[in-house]
FIZA-93879 format. One record per residue (C-alpha): x, y, z negated. Coordinates in steps of 0.05 Angstrom, whole numbers, plus 32768, in hexadecimal, padded with zeros to 4 digits. Example, Ala and Ser with C-alpha at 12.3 -4.5 7.8 and 13.67 -1.06 7.14 Angstrom:
% FIZA-93879
80F67FA67F64/81117FEB7F71/
***
This chain:
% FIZA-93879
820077057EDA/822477037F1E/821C77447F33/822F775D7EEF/826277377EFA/827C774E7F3D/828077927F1C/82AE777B7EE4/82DD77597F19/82E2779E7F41/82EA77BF7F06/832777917EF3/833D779E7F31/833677E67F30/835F77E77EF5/839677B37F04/839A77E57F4D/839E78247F20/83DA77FE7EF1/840577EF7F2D/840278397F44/841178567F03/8446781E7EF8/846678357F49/8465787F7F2F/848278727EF6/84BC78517F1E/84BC788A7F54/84C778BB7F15/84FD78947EF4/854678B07F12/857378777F37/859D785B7F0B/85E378777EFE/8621785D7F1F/865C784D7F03/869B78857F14/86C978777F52/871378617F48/874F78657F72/878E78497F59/87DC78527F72/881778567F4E/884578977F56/888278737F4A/88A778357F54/88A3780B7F1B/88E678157EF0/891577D77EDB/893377FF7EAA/88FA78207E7B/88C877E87E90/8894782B7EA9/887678427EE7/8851787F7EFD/8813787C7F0E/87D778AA7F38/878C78A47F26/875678BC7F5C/871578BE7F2B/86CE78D87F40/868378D57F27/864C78F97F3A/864079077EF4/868079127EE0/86C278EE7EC6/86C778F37E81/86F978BF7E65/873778A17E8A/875878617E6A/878778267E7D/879577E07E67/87DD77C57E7B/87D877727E7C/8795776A7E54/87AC779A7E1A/878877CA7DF6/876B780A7E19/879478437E16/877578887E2A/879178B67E59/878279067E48/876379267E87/873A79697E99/86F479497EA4/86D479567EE9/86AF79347F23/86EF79237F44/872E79187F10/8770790F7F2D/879D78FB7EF5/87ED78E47EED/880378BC7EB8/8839788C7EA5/883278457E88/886978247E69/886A77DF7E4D/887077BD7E87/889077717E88/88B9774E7EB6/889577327EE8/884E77407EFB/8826776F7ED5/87DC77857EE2/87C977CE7ED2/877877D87ED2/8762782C7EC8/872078367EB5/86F5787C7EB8/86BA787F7E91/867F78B97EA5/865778DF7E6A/862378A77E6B/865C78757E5D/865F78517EA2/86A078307EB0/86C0782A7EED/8709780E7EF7/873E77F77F2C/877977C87F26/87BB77BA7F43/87F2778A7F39/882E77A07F2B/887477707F2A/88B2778E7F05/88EF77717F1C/893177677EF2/895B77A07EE7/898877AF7F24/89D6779C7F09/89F477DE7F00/89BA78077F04/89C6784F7EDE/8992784F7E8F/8970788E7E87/8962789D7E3B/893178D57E31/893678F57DFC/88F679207DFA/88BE79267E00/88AA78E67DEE/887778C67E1E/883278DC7E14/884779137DF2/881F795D7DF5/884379A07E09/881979DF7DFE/882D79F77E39/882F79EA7E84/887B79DD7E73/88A179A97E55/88F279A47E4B/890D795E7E5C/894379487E34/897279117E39/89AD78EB7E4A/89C178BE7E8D/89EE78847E8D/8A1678577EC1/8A4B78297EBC/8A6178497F02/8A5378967F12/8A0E78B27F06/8A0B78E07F49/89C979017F4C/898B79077F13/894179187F30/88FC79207F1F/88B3791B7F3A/887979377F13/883B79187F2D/883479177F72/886A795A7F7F/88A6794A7FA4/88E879337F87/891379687F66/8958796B7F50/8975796F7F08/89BB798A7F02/89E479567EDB/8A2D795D7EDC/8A4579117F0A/8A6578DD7EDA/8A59789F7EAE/8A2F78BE7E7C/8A10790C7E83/89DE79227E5A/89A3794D7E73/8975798F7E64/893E799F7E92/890279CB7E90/88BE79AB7EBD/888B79E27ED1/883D79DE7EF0/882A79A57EB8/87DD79987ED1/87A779997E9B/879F79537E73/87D7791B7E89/881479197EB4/884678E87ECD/888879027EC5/88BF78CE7EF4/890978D57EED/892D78AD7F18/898178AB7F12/89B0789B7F4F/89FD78787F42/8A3878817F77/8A29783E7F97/89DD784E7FA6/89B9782D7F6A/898578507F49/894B78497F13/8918786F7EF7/88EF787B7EB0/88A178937EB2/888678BB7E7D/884178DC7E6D/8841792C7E50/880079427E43/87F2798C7E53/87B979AB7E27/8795798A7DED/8751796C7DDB/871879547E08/86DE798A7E1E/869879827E17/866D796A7E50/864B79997E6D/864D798F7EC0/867779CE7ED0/86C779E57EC6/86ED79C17E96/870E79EA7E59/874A79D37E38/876079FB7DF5/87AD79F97DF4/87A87A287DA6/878F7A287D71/878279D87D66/874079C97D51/873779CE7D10/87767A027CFB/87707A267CCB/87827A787CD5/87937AA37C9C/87807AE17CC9/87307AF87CE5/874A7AF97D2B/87667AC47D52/878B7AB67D8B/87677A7E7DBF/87877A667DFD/877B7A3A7E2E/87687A2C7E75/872E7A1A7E9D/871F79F77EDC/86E579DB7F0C/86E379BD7F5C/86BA79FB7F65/86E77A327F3B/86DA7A537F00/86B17A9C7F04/86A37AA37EBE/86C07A977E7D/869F7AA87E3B/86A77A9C7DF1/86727A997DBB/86857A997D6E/86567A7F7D3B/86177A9B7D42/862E7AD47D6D/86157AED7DB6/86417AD17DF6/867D7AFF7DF5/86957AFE7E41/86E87AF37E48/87167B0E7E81/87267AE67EB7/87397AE87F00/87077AAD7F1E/872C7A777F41/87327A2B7F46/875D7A307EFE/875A7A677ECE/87847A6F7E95/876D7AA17E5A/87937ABC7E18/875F7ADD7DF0/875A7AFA7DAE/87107AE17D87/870A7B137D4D/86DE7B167D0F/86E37AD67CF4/86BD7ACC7CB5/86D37AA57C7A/86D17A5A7C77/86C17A367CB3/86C07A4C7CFF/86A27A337D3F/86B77A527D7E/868F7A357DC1/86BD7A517E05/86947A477E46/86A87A4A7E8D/86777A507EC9/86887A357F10/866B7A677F41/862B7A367F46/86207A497F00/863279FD7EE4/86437A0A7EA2/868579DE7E72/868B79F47E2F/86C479E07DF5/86B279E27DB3/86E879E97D79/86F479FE7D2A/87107A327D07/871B7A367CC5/871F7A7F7CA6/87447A8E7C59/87337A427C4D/877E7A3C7C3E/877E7A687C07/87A87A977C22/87E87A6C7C1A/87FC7A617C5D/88467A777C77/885D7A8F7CAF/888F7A5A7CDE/88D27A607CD1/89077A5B7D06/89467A497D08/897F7A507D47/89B17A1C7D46/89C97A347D8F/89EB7A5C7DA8/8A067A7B7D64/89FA7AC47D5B/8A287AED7D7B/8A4B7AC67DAA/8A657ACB7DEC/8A4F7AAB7E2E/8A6D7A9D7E74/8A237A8C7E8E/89E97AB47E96/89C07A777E78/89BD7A5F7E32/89B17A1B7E19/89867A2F7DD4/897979F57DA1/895E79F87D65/892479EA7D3A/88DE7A097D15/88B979F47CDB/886A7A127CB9/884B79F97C7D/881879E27CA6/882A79DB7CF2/88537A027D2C/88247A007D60/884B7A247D95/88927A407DA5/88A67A6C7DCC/88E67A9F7DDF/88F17ADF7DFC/89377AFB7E18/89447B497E0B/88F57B5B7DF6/88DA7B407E33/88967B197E38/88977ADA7E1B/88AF7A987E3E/88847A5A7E16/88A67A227E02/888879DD7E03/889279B07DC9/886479807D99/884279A97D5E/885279947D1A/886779AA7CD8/88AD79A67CEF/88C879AD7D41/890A79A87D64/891879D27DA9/893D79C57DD3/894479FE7E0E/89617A257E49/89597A727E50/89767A917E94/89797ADA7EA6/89A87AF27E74/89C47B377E8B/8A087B467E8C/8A227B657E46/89F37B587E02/89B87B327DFC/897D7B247DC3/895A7AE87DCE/892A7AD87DA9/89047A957D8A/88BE7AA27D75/88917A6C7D57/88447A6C7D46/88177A3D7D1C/87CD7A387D22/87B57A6F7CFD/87E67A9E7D28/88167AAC7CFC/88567AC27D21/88A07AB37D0B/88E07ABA7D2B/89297ABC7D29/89667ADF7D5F/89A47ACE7D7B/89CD7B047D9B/89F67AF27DD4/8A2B7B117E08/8A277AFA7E4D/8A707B087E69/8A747AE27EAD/8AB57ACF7EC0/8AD07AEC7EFA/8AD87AB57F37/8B1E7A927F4C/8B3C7A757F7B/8B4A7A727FC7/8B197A8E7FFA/8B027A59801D/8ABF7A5C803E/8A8F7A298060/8A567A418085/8A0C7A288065/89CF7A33808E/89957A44805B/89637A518090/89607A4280DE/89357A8280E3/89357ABB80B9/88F47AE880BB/88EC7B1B80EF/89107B5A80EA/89327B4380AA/89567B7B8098/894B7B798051/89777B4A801E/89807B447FD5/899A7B117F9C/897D7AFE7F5D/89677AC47F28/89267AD07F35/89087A867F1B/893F7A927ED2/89637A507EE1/899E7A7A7EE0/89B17A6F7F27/89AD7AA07F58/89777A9F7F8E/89777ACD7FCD/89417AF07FE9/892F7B0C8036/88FF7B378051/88EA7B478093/88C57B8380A4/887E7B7B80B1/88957B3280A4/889C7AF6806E/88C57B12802D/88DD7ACF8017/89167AB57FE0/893C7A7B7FE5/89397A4D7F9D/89807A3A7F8F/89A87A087F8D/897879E27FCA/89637A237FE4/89197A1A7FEA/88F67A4B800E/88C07A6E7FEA/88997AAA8004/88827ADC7FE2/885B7B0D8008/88497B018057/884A7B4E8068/88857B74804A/889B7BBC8061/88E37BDA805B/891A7BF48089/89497BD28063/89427BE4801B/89317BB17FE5/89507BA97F9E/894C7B777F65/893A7B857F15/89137B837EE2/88E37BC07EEC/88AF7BAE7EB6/88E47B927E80/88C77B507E74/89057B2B7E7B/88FF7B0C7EC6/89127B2C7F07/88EB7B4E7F2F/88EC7B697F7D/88ED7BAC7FA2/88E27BA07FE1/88D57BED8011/889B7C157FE3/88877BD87FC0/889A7BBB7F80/88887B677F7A/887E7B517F32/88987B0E7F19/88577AFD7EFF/886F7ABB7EE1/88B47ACA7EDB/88C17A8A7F09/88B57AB07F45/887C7A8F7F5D/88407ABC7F4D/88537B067F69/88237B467F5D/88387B717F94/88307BC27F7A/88347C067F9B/886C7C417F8E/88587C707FBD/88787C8A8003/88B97C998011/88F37C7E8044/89057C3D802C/894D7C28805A/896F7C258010/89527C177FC6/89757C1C7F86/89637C197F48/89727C3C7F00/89587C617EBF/895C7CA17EE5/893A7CC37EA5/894F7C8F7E70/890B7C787E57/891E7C377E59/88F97C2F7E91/891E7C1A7ED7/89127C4D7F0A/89147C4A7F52/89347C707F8E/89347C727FDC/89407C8B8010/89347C838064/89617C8880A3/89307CBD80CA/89427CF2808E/89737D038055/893C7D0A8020/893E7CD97FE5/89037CC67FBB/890B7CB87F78/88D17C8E7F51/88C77C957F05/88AA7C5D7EDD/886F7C6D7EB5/885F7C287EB2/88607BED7EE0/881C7C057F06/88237C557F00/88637C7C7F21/88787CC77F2B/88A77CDE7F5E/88CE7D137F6F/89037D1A7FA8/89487D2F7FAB/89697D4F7FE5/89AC7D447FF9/89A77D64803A/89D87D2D805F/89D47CED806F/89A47CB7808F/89BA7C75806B/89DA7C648031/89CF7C6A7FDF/89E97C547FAB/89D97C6D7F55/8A147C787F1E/8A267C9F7EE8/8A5B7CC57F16/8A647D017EE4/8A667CD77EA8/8A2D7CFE7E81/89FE7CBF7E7C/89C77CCC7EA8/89CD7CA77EEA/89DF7CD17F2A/89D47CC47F71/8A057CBC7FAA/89F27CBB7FFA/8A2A7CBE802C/8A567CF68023/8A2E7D1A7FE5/8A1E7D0D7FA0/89E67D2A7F7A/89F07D357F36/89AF7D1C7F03/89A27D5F7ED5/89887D337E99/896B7D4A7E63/89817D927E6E/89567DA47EAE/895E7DBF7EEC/89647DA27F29/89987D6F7F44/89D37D8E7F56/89F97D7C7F9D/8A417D697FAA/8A6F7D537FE3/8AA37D1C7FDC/8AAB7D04801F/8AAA7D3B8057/8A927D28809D/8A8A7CE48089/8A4E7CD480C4/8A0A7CCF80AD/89FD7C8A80B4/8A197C6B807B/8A247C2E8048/8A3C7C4B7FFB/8A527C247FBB/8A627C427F78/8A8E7C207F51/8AD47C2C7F2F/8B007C1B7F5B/8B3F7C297F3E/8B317C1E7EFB/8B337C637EDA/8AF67C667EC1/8AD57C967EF7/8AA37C777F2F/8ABD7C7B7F6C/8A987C6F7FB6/8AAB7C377FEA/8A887C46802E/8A7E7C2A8074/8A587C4080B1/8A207C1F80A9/89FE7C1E80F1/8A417C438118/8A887C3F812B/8ABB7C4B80F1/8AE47C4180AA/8ADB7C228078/8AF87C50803B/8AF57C5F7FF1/8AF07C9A7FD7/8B0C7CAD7F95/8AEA7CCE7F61/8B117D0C7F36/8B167D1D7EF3/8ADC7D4D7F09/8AAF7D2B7F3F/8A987D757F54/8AE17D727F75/8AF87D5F7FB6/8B067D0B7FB1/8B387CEE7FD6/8B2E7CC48010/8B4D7C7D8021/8B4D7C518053/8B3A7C03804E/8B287BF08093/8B307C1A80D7/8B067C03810C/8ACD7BE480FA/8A7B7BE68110/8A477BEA80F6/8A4C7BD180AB/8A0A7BD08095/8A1A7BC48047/8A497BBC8016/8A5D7B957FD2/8A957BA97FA6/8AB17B727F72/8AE57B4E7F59/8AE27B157F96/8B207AF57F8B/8B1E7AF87F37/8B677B277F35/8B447B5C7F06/8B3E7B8F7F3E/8B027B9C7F76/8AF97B897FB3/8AD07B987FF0/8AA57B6B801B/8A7B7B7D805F/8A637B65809B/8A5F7B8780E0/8A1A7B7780FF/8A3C7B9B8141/8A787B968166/8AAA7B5D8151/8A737B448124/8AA97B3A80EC/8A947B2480A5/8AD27B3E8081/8AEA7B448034/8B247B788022/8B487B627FED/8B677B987FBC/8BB17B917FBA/8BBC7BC87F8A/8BC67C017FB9/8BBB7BD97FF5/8B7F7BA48013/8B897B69802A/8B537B5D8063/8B357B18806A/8B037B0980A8/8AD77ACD808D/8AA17AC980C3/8A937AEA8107/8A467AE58117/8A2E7B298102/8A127B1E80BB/89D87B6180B0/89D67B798067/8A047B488044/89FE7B377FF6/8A317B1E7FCF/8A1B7AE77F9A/8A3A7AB07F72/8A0A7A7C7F8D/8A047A3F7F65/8A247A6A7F37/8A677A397F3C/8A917A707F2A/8AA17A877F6F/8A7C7AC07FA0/8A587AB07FE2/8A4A7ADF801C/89F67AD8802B/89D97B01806B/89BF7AF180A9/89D77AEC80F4/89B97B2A8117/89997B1B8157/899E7B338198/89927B7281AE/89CA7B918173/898E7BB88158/89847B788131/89377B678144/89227B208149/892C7AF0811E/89727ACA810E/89957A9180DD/89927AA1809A/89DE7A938085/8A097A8A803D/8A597A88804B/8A647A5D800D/8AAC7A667FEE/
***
């Protein structure tokens, strides 16, 4: 019995051993348990006195990932805050609300197995300082959604004093100015760009006369609805909304993705059909515009996919609804309130207002100016919206701009407002102060030109060096910007709008830079061809519709003319003038239409539409071969004349005028004896008397900036700076109704290499 037992015992033993090992394995299998996401919390702005709100920045990160972002002001309820999901979220946001006093602010972020981690601070919001300016914000209201990565801020600013100065911070940017006219009350009308996906803290902040201040918080949402989890990039679907119905089999889906590792892939998958890949370049954020096709009737499902390079996979899923409206469903309508149709401005930017309405909802807005792309609009979708917009870039003469609103099946509808954009010529006395733009230009910066290139209507100004930075200057703070690191030209660059989309583009040498964004901060940089490149115009040399463009060097008198085919293909042929090393200039000098072309001396005549080859006549014999030439009618009969200078030698500066026949001799006279080395010119109405005048700069010998006023028969010569401006431009900067003088001083050795102060003689 005791030996039996003795075996039992071992056996329970055995047994109880074998339990604990199974029970340690069991354990060793099961995964550590999941920890709650990571917060960071500091606020972006100083709490305001006057809107009782305060900007604030969220550091978020889980392992897993964060999926949910939420706050509680002072025990309340929990309010969410849209975000792009990821491992690490960094996320802006306002929070208004706040009392006198202390308040407590606790953020939460919640990971996909509903974890919640949160951080705290205390925040005290003291009385309102006495005579502090009140913003009112008009729109958008806080916590609104724009569709785009835009949003126009509108409003008014108040002070019993002067307000002086009205800025803004968009998350964790620097400050930047909005133009508001200085006084007791001024109303403003500002467009925000590079809205981040999900929230973002929007802080205006308004300064008085005697140094008080405030500031109002908001949160604009950019995007709409919350992505799937899934690990990898995170989608947001700016159109259609989930659940839209579209009265069409094809629809229009964009959006963007992102991920901390980039996005390599993007896909989309409708119903039951096989992954269809879509386009994209792969990067860190990827934006796509694609067209899904073959919808079936009823109900839709459409899963888009993006990889990160590790093949970590987010998805967003959404509804479409095909024919389920029964066919009923109307296009928007549109109407312009402003500017009225057919009027006539002094600007060459537009305030627009007006408003759009659908049966069912506008889901986007946008405008284009002349046919160009199309510029978005950011508003709130609904059955009925107001805008509320600026549009830059108009071009001297007529303009169409366009409104054009969508719903969420597609539909398109749209209304026009033709304008005129007549500047008024500038007045008053010539009085210049010197403003240094830049300490230190690039090297070798020979090239200059001026342009809106961001369509604030102000215009910017843009340098080159060669081999060098090409960089532009934003108006009115003149931020430097560069565009390219390694630009090439011996002095040649022009600004237009090569592919007609309605923003400015650069020629810079043999290389056209596309405004990709028409804000000039994305540039695609594209080929012409060879050819000399000391000067560039550009014109419809064929009249396609299409700008041309034309060069020329200073080691030969050949000039290369480039035909647009479109904005990546180009033909060329060249035109010989047989004279000449520097200097061109384009016009209609025989008044048949086509565009001719004018070096120093001779004038080649554009055979059109009839053939043949360009024909080649003198108007200024034995002027020298180094040369700077203008066309422009000078004495107001109708016929372009030419206004020369040496451009890189001793001489005159003269105007030649044009005949009733331009195959005739022209007659020659003076403006200036005695001068060196004028490297350019600009011919305008300076001083706003109806008549043009002159304006150069020698880079050599007295180093004179001068401007020769047109008396009617005589000039009037005015010396407004002596430190050897190169390549002068004349531009209205700040566009305050007056011209400037923009160049920069040419080092030492006179040859003008090295590098120098980039300089605007402000009148």
């Amino acid at each position: 019995m005791r030996k039996s037992g003795q075996i039992a015992g071992k056996d329970l033993r055995r047994a109880f051993l074998w339990s604990l090992l199974i029970v340690l394995a069991a354990c060793a299998d099961r995964p550590a348990p999941a920890s709650a996401p990571r917060v960071a919390l500091s606020l972006s702005s100083v709490a305001s006195s006057s809107s009782g709100s305060v900007g604030v920045r969220v550091l978020a990160e889980d392992a897993v990932g964060v999926r949910r972002l939420a706050y509680r002001l002072n025990g309340g309820a929990e309010r969410a805050v849209r975000l792009a999901p990821g491992r690490s979220v960094r996320q802006y946001f306002s929070v208004a609300g706040l009392e006198p006093g202390d308040n407590e602010l606790v953020v939460s972020a919640y990971n996909a197995a509903g974890l919640e981690g949160r951080a705290s601070v205390r925040l005290f919001l003291a009385a309102q300082q006495a005579g502090a300016p009140v913003i009112s914000v008009e729109s958008p209201a806080d916590g609104s959604s724009s569709g785009s990565d835009t949003v126009r801020v509108q409003g008014e600013v108040s002070d019993e004093g002067q307000v002086v100065r009205l800025s803004f911070r968009l998350n964790d940017e620097p400050e930047e100015v909005i133009r508001v006219t200085p006084g007791g009350r001024s109303s403003f009308n500002h467009t925000v760009g590079f809205l981040r996906p999900g929230a973002n803290a929007l802080v205006l902040t308004a300064y008085d006369d005697e140094g008080n201040a405030s500031s109002t918080a908001l949160t604009v949402n950019y995007g709409q609805g919350t992505p799937e989890p899934g690990g990898g990039p995170a989608l947001s679907v700016f159109s259609p909304a989930d659940g839209s119905t579209s009265d069409a089999a094809t629809v229009q889906v964009r959006g963007s993705a992102s991920g901390e590792k980039g996005v390599s892939r993007l896909t989309f998958r409708l119903n039951d059909e096989p992954e269809e890949e879509i386009d994209v370049e792969p990067g860190e954020r990827v934006s796509f515009n694609h067209s899904v096709g073959f919808l079936r009737p009823g109900s839709n499902t459409i899963v888009l996919s993006a990889y990160d390079p590790d093949g970590a996979r987010g998805t967003y899923t959404l509804t479409v609804n095909y024919g389920s409206s029964g066919g009923t469903n109307a296009a928007p309508s549109v109407r312009i309130a402003a500017p009225a149709d057919g009027s006539t401005l002094a600007s060459p930017s537009v305030e627009v207002s007006g408003s759009a309405s659908d049966d069912a909802s506008v889901t986007r807005l946008a405008y284009r100016l002349n046919g160009g792309a199309e510029q978005d609009v950011g508003v709130t979708a609904g059955r009925t919206v107001s805008f509320g917009f600026t549009a830059g870039g108009l071009r001297e003469g007529g303009n169409t701009l366009e409104v054009i609103a969508y719903d969420a099946a597609g539909l398109r509808g749209s209304a026009s407002s033709r304008v005129t954009y007549s500047p008024a010529p500038p007045t008053g006395d010539l009085d210049f102060r010197r403003v240094q733009i830049d300490a230190a230009s690039p090297k070798e910066a020979w090239m200059k030109s001026v342009g809106d290139l961001n369509g604030d209507g102000l215009p910017d100004l843009v340098i080159a060096g060669d081999a060098d930075d090409l960089v532009w200057y934003e108006a009115p703070g003149w931020t430097k910007r560069v565009i390219d690191a390694y630009a090439r030209s011996q002095s040649g660059s022009a600004v237009a709008d090569l592919d007609k989309d309605g923003d400015q583009d650069l020629v810079v040498g043999t290389h056209w830079y596309e405004n990709a964004n028409g804000r000039g901060t994305s540039w695609a940089k594209h080929s012409l061809g060879n050819a000399g490149t000391h000067d560039v115009v550009v014109a419809d040399f064929n009249r396609d519709g299409k700008p041309d463009v034309a060069m020329r060097g200073e080691q030969d008198t050949v000039v290369t003319v480039f035909v647009q085919n479109s904005k990546t293909s180009w033909d060329s042929f060249d035109v010989e003038p047989g004279y000449g090393l520097n200097g061109l200039a384009a016009g209609d000098i025989d008044r048949d239409g086509w565009p001719d072309l004018a070096v120093g001396g001779v004038w080649m005549r554009n055979p059109g539409s009839g053939g043949g080859g360009w024909g080649r006549y003198t108007f200024a014999p034995g002027w020298q071969a180094y040369a700077a030439v203008v066309l422009a009618d000078v004495n107001r009969d109708g016929r372009l004349d030419a206004v020369m200078a040496p451009s890189e030698r001793a001489g005159e500066v003269a105007w030649l005028e044009a005949p009733a026949d331009p195959k005739n001799a022209w007659t020659r006279r003076v403006i200036e004896p005695g001068v060196d080395s004028i490297h350019s010119l600009d011919v305008l109405d300076f001083d706003g008397d109806g008549d043009l005048d002159v304006v150069g700069s020698e880079f050599r010998g007295q180093k004179r900036t001068m401007i020769w006023l047109n008396q009617g028969g005589s000039w009037q010569t005015r010396v407004v700076g002596t430190e050897g401006l190169h390549q002068t431009r004349v531009v209205d900067a700040g566009s305050d109704g007056d011209y400037d003088v923009f160049g920069h001083v040419c080092p030492e050795p006179e040859a003008c290499f090295g590098t120098g102060p980039v300089v605007l003689l402000e009148n």
